[in-house]
N, C-alpha and C positions, 0 to 999 in steps of 0.2 A: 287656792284659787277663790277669788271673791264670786259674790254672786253675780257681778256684771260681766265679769269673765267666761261664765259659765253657761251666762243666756246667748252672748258675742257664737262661743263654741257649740250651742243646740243650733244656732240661727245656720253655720257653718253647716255644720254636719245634715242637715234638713235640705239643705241645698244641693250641697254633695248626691243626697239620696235622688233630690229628684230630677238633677242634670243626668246623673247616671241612668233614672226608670225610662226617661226619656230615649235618652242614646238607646239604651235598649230596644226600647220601644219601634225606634225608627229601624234596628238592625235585626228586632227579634224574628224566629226560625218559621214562625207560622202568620206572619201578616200578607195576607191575601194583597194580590194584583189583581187588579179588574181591568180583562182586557179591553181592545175600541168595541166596537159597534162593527168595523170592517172585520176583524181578528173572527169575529163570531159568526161572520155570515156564511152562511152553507144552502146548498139544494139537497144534497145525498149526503146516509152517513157518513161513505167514504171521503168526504169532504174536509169530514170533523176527525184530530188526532188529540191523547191526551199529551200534554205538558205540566212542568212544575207550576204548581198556584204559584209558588214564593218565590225565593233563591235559594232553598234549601231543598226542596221538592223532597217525595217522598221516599228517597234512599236515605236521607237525614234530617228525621223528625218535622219535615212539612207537609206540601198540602200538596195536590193537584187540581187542572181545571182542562178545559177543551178548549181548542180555537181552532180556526179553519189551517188545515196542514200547511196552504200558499204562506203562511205570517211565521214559521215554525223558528225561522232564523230572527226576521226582526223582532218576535218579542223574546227572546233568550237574549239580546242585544238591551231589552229594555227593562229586562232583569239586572237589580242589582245584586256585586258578587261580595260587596263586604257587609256581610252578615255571620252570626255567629249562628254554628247548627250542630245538633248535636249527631256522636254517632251511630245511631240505634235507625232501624224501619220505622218509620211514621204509621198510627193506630189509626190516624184520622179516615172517616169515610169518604172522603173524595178519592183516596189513596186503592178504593178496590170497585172502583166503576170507571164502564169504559165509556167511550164518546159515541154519542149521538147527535144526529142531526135533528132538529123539533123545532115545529115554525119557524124555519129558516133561519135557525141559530143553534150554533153550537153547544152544549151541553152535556152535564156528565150525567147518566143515568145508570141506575143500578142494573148486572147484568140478569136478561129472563132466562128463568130457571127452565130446565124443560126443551129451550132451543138451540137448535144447534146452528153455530154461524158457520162452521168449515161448508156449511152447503153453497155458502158467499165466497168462497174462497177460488183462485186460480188452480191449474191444473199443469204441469208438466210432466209430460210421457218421453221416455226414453227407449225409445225401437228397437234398437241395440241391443242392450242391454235386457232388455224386458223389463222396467219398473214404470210406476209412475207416484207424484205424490201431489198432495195438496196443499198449498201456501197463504197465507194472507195479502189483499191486495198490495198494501202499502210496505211489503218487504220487498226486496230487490235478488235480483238472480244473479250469480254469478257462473259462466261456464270456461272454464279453461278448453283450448284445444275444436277440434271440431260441433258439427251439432248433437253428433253421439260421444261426447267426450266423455272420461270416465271419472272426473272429477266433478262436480254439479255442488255450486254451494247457496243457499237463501241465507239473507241475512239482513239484520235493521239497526242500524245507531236510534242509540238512545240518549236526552239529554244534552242535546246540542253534541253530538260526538263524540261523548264520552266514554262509552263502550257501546261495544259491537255482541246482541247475540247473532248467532251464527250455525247453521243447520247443514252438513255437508257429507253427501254421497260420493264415497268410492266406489266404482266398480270394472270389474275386470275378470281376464281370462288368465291371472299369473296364476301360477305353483303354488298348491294351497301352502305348503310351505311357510312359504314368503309373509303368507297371515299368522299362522303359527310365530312367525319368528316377531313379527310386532307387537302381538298380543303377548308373547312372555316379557319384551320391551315395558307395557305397560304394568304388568308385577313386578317390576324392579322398580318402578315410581308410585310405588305405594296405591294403586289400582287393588280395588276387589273385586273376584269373579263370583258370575253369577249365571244358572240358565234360566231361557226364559225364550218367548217364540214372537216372530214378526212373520206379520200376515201366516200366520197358519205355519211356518218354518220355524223350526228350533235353530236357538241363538244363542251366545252367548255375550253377556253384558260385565263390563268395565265401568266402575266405578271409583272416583276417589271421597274420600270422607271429607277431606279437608273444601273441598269444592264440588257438592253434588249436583251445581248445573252440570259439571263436565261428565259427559257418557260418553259409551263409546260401543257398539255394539259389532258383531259380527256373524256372517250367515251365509248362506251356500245354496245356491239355487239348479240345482240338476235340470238340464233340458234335453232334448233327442240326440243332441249333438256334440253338447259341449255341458259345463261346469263354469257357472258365473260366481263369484267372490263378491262379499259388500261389506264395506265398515260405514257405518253411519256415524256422526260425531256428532255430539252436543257441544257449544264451546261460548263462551261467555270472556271477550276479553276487553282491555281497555283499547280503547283506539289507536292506534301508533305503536302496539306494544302487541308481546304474547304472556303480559302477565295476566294469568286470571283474575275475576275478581266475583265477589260474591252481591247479589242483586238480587229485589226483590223476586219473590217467586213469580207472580201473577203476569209480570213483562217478557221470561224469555222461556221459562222451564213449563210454564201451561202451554206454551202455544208448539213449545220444543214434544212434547209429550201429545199434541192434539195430532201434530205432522206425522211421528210414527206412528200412531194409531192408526191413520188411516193411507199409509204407505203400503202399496200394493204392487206384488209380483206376478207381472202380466208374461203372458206367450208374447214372442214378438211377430209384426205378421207377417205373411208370408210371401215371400217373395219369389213372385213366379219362376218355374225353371227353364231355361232356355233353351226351348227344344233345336236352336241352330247352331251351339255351344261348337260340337265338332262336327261341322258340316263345312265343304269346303268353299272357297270363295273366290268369285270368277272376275275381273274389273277389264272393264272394256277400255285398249288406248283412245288418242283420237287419233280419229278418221279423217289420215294425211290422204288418203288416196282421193276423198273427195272437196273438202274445203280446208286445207289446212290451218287457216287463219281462227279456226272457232274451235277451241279445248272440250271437243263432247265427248264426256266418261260418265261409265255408268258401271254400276257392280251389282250382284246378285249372289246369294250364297245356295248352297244344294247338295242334298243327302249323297253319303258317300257309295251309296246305291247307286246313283245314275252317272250315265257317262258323256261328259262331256265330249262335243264335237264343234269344229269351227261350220258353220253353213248349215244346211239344210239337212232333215233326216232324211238316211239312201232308199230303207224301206220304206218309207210312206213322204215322199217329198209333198209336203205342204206348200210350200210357197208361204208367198204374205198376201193378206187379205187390204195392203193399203190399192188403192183406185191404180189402178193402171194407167200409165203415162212415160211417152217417152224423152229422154233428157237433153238437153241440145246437142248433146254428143250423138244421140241418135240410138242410146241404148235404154234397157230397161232402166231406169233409176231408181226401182224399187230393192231391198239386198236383206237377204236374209244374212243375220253375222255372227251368230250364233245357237246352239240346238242344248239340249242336257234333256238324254232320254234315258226312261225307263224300262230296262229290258222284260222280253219276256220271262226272261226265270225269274222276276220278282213273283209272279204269280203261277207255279207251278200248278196243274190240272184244274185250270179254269180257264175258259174262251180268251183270256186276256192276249192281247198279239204286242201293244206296247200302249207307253206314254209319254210325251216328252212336250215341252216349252221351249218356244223359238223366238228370237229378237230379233225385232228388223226393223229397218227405217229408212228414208226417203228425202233426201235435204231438199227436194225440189216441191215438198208440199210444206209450205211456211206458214199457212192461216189456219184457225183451226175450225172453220164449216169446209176444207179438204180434209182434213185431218180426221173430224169423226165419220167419214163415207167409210163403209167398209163393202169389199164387191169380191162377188164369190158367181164364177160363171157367167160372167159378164153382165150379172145384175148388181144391181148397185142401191143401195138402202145408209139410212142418215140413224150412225146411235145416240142416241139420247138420253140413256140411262147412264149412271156416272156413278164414280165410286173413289175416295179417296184412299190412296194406300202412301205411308210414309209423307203426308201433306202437300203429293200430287193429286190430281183431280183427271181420272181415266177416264173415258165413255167406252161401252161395254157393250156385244152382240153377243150371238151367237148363231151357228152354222153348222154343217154336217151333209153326211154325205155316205154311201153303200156301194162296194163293187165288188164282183168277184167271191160275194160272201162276208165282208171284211166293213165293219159299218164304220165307221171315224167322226165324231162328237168336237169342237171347238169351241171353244170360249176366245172371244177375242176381246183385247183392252187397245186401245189408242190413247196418244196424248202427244201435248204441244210443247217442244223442250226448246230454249234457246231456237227459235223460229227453226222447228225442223222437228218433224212429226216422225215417233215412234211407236211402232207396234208391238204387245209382248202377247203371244199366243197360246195357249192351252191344249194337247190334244188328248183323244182317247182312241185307241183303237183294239174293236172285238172281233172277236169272228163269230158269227151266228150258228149256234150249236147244234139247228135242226141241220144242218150240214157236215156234222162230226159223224163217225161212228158211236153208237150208244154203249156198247162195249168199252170203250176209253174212258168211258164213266167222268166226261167233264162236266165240270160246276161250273155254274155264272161268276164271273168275280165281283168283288162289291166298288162298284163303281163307284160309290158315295167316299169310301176309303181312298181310292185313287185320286179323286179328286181334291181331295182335302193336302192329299202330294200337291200336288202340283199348284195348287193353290196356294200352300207355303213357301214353295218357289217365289211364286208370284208376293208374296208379301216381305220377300227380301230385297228386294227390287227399289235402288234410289240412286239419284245421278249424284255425281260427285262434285257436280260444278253448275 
């Protein structure tokens, strides 16, 4: 090769190198993207998420950078995908700080030692069950099934959806068994066991070597009642797929590890007992005998103590306290329709003589300035005081009376139903003791007891139409 040959072949080969440093250059792993000015605009951190600086970002030897979460698709869109990257985690320092909001731009800032961000975090509580845990804002909830479901999963794509970590609570009331039989499932897949405790409860933890985002833990929560079961799972997959994959630490397994930490096994609260559970339950038809064209039903539930009767009570006939009026028929209109009284053997060796609750009503009193009159011995007074029960609105007296030894105590309610005024009554009846023999050695009953009867009564009380 002569020497013109030779300088032809350096000229070549010089060329070669630097079309190639070029192409490189433009497709190399670590050439930063500078987002817009819109991409970086923020108020609040949560504003700002990280993203790949390059196209290689740093699962494969690149960079990262922050931009406001709303742009998270168009700039991956404005990422170019043909560049060469290598396979190893990126050392670079962009690669271990998270995003900040700072002068109303996005930014990555080194994280403060010292502070704890799950204080920033949301909060889901599970009643049910009794747990609750804490999550990062910009992760997403998944719940199968009800709002107490026993499936509950958080979870974040990362990298334009290229994989999913994924944080997911089981819980239930099956056959500890049934956990047993999963957890040896997981020692045939190459799982290692391990003990170890959640929130103050002994655990035990599944690990695989090959992939130590994925955990898997298990634990047994004893309550007064029952035995709750929980598998918590770590899982790190590709999007569309259940293959695992291996990702940096600081995006799924810090924040996978920050969640259990602070995973907590609460009491669940409590739910009042229902003192009318097996109490029985009276429903009033409609009243064809007086307007049959209007459906007025009413129901009321009452202790298996008292005894119902259709009308008025025989020993202490009450009547009804609504105004007195006669109907064009020429009869009373007012009608007692039904009683449920308390006998006297509820209260044996005490003055008690009885107690019972009477309904009645009056379809010829349709306004309700008739309606709240209440008239007892031909006097006649306007209630005023009002109380709502079951999201009616009653007006409320009271009245009483003594004969023969035998005093009698009422409480009366009123109210306006489908234009047609109903009365629902309260009574009490004692006998006054300085009129016993003192030898029978009778007690006063607790009338505050009694009334609290009858007053439950009265708190079952709701029309059906």
């Amino acid at each position: 090769m002569n020497k013109k040959e030779k300088i032809i072949l350096s000229i070549l080969v010089v060329g070669i190198i630097l079309i190639s440093g070029w192409w490189i250059w433009e497709h190399e792993t670590t050439k930063p993207i500078v987002p817009s000015l819109n991409m970086e605009a923020c108020s609040q951190d949560s504003d700002c998420i990280v993203v790949k600086g390059d196209c290689c970002g740093c699962d494969a030897g690149g960079t990262a950078t922050a931009i406001n979460k709303n742009f998270e698709n168009e700039w991956y869109e404005k990422l170019s995908t043909d560049c060469i990257c290598t396979q190893v985690i990126s050392n670079h320092p962009s690669c271990f700080k998270e995003a900040r909001c700072v002068n109303n731009k996005c930014v990555l800032k080194s994280k403060e030692k010292g502070v704890n961000q799950t204080i920033y975090w949301e909060i889901y509580k599970n009643e049910k069950y009794g747990y609750e845990v804490k999550y990062p804002g910009d992760w997403q909830i998944q719940k199968q099934g009800h709002p107490d479901t026993y499936i509950f999963k958080i979870y974040k794509t990362f990298d334009k959806d290229q994989y999913s970590c994924i944080f997911t609570i089981f819980s239930d009331e099956i056959n500890y068994f049934e956990e047993l039989k999963i957890a040896s499932n997981l020692k045939t897949q190459g799982y290692y066991q391990e003990e170890t405790a959640i929130d103050n409860v002994p655990a035990i933890k599944f690990s695989h070597p090959e992939y130590p985002e994925q955990a898997r833990f298990f634990l047994k929560k004893e309550r007064k009642d029952q035995e709750i079961y929980f598998r918590i799972f770590f899982d790190v997959y590709r999007v569309g797929t259940h293959d695992p994959i291996i990702v940096k630490e600081h995006e799924c397994n810090e924040v996978f590890n920050q969640m259990l930490s602070i995973f907590r096994l609460i009491e669940p609260e409590e739910i009042p007992v229902d003192e009318t559970s097996d109490w029985k339950t009276y429903q009033e038809k409609p009243f064809q005998d007086l307007q049959p064209h209007k459906p007025w039903k009413f129901e009321f539930k009452y202790p298996k103590e008292f005894v119902l009767k259709q009308g008025d009570h025989l020993d202490f006939p009450s009547g009804s306290f609504l105004k007195a009026h006669r109907s064009g028929a020429g009869v009373w209109s007012a009608k007692v329709a039904i009683s449920v009284i308390l006998p006297q053997s509820a209260y044996p060796s005490t003055n008690f003589q009885s107690a019972w609750v009477t309904i009645a009503y009056d379809p010829d009193i349709a306004n309700l300035p008739n309606c709240q009159e209440l008239e007892r011995n031909q006097i006649v007074e306007k209630m005023t005081e009002s109380q709502v029960i079951n999201e009616v609105t009653w007006y409320k007296g009271m009245t009483g009376g003594a004969a023969l030894g035998t005093a009698i105590k009422s409480k009366v309610y009123h109210t306006l139903h489908n234009d047609m005024c109903y009365e629902v009554s309260l009574h009490l009846a004692t006998t006054n003791i300085g009129n016993l023999d003192p030898a029978l050695d009778i007690k006063p009953v607790d009338e505050s007891e009694v009334w609290s009867k009858l007053e439950s009564v009265l708190s079952t009380f709701r029309f059906l139409e």
